[in-house]
GUPA-843370 format. One line per field, with one value per atom (N, C-alpha, C, O, CB): chain; atom name; residue number from 1; x negated, y, z negated. Coordinates in pm, whole numbers. Each point is the difference from the previous one (the first is absolute). Glycine has a CB too. Layout:
<atoms>
unit	(A|...)
site	(CA|...)
pos	(NUM|...)
X	(X|...)
Y	(Y|...)
Z	(Z|...)
</atoms>
This chain:
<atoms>
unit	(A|A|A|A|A|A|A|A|A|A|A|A|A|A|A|A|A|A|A|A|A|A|A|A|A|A|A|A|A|A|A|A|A|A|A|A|A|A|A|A|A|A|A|A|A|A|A|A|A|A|A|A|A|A|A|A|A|A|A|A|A|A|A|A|A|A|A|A|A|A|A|A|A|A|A|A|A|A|A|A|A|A|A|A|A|A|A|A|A|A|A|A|A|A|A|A|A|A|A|A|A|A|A|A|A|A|A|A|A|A|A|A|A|A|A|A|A|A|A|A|A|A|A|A|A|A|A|A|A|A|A|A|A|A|A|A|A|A|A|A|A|A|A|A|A|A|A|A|A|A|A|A|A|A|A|A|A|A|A|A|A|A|A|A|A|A|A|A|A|A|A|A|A|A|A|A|A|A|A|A|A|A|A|A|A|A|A|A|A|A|A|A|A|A|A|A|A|A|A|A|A|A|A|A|A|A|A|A|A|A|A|A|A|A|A|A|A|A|A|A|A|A|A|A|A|A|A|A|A|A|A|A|A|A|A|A|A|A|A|A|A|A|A|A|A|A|A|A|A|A|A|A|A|A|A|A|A|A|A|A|A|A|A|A|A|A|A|A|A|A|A|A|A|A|A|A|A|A|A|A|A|A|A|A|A|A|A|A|A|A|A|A|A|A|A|A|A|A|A|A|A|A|A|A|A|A|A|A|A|A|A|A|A|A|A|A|A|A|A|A|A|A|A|A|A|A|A|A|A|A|A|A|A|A|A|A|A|A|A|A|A|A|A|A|A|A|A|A|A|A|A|A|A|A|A|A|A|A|A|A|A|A|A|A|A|A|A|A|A|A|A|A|A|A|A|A|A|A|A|A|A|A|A|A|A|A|A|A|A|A|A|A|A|A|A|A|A|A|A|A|A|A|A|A|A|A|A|A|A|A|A|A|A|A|A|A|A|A|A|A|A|A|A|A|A|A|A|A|A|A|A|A|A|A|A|A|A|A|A|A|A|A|A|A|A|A|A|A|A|A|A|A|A|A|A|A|A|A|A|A|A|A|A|A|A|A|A|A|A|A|A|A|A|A|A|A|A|A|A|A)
site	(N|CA|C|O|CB|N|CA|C|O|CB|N|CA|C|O|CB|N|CA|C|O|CB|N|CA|C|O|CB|N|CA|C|O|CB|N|CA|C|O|CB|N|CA|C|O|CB|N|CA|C|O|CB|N|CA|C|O|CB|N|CA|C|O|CB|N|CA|C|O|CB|N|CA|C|O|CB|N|CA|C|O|CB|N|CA|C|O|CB|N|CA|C|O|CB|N|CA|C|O|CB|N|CA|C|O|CB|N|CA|C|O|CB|N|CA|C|O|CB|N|CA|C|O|CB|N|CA|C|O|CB|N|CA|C|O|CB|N|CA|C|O|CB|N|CA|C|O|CB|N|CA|C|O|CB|N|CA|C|O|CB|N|CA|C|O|CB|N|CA|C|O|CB|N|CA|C|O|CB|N|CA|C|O|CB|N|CA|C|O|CB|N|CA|C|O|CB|N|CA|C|O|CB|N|CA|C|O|CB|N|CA|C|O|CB|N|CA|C|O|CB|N|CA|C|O|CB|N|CA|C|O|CB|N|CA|C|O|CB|N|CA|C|O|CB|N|CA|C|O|CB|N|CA|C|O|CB|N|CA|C|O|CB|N|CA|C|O|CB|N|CA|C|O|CB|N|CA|C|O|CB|N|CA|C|O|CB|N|CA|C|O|CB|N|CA|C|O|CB|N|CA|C|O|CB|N|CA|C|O|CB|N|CA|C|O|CB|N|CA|C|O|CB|N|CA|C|O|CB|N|CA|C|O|CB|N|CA|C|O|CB|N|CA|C|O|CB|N|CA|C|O|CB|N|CA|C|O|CB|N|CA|C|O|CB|N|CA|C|O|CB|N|CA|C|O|CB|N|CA|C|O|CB|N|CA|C|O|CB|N|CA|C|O|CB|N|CA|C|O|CB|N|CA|C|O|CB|N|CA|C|O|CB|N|CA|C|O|CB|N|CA|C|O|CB|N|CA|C|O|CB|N|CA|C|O|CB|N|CA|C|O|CB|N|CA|C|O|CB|N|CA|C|O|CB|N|CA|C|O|CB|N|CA|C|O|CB|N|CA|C|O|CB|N|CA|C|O|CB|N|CA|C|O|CB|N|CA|C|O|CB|N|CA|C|O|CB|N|CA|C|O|CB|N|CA|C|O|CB|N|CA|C|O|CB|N|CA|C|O|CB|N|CA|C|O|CB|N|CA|C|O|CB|N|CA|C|O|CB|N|CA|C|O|CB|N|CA|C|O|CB|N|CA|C|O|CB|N|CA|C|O|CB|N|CA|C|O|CB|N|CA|C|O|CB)
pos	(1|1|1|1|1|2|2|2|2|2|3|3|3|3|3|4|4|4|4|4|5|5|5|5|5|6|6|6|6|6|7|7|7|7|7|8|8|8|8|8|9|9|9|9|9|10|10|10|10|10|11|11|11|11|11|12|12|12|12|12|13|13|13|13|13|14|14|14|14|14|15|15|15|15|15|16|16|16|16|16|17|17|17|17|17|18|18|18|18|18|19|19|19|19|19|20|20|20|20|20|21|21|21|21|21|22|22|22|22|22|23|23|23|23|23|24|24|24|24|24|25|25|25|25|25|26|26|26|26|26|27|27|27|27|27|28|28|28|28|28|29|29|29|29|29|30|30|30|30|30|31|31|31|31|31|32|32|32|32|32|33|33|33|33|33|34|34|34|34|34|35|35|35|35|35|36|36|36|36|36|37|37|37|37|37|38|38|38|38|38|39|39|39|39|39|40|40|40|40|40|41|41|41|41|41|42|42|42|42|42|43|43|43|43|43|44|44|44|44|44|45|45|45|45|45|46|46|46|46|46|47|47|47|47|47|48|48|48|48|48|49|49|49|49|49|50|50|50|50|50|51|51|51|51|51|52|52|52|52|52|53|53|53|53|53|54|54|54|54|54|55|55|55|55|55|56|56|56|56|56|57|57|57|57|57|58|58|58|58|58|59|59|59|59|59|60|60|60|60|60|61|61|61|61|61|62|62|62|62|62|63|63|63|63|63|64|64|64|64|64|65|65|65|65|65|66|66|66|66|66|67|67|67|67|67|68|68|68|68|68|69|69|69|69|69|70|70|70|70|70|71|71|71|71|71|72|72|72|72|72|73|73|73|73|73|74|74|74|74|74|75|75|75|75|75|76|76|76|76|76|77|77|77|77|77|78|78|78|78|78|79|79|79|79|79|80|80|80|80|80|81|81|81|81|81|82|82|82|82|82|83|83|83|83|83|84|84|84|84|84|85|85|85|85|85|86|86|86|86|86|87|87|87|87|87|88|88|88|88|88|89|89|89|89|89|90|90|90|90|90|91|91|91|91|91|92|92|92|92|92|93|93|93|93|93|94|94|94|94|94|95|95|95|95|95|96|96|96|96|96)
X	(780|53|-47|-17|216|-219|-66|-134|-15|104|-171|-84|-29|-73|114|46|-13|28|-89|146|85|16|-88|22|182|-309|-126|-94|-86|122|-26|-99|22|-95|47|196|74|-27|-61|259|-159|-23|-165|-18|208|-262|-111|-33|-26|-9|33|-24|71|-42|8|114|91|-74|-18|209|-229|-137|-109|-35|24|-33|-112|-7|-93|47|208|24|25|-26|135|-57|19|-123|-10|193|-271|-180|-38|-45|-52|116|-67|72|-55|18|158|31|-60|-81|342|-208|-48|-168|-33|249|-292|-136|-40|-82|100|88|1|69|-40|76|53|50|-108|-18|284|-339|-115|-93|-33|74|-86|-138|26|-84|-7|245|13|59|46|-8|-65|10|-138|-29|253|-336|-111|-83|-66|126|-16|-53|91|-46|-50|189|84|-33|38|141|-240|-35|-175|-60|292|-324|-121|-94|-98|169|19|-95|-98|-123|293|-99|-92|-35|66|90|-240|-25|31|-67|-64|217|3|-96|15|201|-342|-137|-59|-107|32|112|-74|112|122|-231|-6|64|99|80|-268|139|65|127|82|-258|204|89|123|121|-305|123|50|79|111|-336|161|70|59|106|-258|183|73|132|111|-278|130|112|147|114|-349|141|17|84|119|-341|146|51|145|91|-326|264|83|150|117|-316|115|109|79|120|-288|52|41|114|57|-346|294|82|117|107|-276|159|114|87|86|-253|141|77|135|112|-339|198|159|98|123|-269|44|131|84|118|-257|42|61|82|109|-250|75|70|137|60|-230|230|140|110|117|-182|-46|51|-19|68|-212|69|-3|48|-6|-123|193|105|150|78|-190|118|174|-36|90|9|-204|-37|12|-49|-127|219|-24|-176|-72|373|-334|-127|-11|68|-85|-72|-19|-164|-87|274|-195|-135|-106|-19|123|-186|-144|37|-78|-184|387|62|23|113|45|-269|132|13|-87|46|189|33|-34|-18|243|-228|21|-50|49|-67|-108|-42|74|28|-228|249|45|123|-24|-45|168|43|31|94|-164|-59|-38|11|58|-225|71|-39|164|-12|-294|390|136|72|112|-108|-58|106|-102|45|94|-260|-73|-6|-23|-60|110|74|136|30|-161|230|132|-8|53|60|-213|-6|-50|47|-111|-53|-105|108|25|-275|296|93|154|62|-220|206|125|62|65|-57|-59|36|-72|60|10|-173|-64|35|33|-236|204|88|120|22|-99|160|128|-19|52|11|-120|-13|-23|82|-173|-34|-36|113|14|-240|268|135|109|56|-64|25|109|-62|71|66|-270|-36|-12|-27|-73|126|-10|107|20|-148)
Y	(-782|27|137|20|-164|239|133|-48|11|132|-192|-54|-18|73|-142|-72|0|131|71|-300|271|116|86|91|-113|52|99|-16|82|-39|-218|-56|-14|-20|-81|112|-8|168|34|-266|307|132|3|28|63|-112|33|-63|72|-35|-158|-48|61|-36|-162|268|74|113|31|-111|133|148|-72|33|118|-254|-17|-49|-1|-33|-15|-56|120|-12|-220|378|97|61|50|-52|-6|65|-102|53|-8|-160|-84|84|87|-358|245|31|169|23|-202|269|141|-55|37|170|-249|-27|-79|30|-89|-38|-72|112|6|-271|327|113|103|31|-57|89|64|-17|64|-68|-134|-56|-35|5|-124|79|-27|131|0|-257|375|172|7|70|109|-216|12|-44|65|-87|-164|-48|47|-47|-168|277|-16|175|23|-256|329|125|-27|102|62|-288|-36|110|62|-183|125|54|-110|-5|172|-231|-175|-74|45|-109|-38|-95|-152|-62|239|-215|-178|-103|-122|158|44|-123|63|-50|3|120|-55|-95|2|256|-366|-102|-18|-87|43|178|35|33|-42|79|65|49|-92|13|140|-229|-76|-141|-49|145|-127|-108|97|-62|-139|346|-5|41|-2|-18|58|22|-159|-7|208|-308|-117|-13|33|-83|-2|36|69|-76|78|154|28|-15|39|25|-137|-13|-140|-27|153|-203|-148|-7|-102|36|205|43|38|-56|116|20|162|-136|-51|377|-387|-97|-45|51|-148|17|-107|109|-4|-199|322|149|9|-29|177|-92|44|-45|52|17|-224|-87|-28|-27|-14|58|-6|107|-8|-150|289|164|19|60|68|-178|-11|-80|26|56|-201|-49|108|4|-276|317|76|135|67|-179|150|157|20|-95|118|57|3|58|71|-30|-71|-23|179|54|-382|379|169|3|84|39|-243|31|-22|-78|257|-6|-88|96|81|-135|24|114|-113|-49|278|-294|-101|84|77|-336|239|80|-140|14|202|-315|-108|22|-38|-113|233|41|82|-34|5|118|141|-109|-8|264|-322|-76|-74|13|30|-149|-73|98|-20|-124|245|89|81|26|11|-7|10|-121|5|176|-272|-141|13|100|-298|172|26|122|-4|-127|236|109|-21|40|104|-208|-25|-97|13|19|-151|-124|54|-44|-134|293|44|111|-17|-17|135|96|-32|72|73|-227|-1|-158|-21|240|-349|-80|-54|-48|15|58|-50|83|-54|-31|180|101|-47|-9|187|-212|-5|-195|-21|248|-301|-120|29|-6|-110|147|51|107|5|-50|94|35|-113|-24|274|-306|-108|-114|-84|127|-41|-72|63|-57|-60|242|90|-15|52|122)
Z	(-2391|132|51|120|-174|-43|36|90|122|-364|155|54|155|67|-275|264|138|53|47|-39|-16|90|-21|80|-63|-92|15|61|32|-184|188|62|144|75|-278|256|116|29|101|-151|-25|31|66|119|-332|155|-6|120|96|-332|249|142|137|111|-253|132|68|43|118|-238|32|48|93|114|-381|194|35|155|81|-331|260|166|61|119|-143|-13|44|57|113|-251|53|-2|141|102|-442|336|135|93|69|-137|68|160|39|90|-100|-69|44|2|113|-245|94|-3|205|87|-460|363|132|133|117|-277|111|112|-5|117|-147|-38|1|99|100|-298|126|110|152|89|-298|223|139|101|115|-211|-13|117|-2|97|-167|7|-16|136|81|-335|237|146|126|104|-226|137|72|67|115|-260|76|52|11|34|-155|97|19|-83|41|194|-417|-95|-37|-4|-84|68|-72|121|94|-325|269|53|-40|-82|135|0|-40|41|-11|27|44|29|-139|-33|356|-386|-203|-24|15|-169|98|-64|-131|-36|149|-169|-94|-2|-81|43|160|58|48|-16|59|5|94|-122|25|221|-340|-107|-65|-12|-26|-37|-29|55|-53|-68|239|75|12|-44|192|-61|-22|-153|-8|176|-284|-114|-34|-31|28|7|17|84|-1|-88|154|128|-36|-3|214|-235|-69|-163|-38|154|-185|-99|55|-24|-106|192|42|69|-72|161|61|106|-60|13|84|-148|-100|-35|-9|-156|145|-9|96|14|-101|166|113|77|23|-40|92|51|18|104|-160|-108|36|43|35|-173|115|11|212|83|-428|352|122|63|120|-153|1|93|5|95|-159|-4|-37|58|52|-314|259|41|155|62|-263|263|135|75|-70|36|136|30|55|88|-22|-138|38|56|-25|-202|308|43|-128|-93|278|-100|-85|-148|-49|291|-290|-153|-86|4|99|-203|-71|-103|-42|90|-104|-127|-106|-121|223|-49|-128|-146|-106|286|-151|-152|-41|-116|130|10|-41|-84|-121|356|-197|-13|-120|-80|263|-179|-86|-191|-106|367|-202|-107|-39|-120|223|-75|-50|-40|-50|182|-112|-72|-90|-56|229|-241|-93|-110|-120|287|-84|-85|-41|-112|223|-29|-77|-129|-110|342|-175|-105|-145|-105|307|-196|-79|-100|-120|325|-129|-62|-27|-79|190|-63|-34|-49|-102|273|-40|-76|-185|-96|382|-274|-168|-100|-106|185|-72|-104|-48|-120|231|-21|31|-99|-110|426|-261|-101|-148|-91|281|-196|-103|-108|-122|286|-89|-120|-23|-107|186|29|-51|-86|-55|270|-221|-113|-138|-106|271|-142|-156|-56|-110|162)
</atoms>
């Protein structure tokens, strides 16, 4: 059982690393450091976006609309820090 939850942990960073990775690139195009006519650019943006969405989605129905401000990541990434730091610990001892 250690096991999964290391593996739940772990996937937990690694969803943490996308989104700051996806909020990155979209101050990037959004102040016109990067270009989205590279193709490169442009799928993994796509890509990311196609990950991060199913997040957000439901953070943004409940959130109120602040314009062009979404907090949804900021968000997301504190329920992932709660899940990551406090709830698996917190299992993980009651299985000890």
């Amino acid at each position: 059982m250690y096991t999964l939850l290391s593996i739940v942990a772990f996937l937990l960073d690694v969803l943490t690393w996308i989104i700051i990775v996806q909020a990155v690139l979209s101050w990037l195009v959004a102040f016109n450091v990067i270009n989205t006519s590279n193709d490169f650019v442009r799928s993994l943006l796509y890509a990311l976006q196609r990950l991060t969405e199913p997040l957000y989605r439901p953070i943004r129905r409940l959130m109120p609309d602040l314009g062009a401000l979404d907090l949804s990541p900021l968000v997301v990434i504190l329920i992932l820090y709660i899940l990551r730091n406090i709830i698996i610990p917190n299992v993980a001892a009651s299985l000890a």
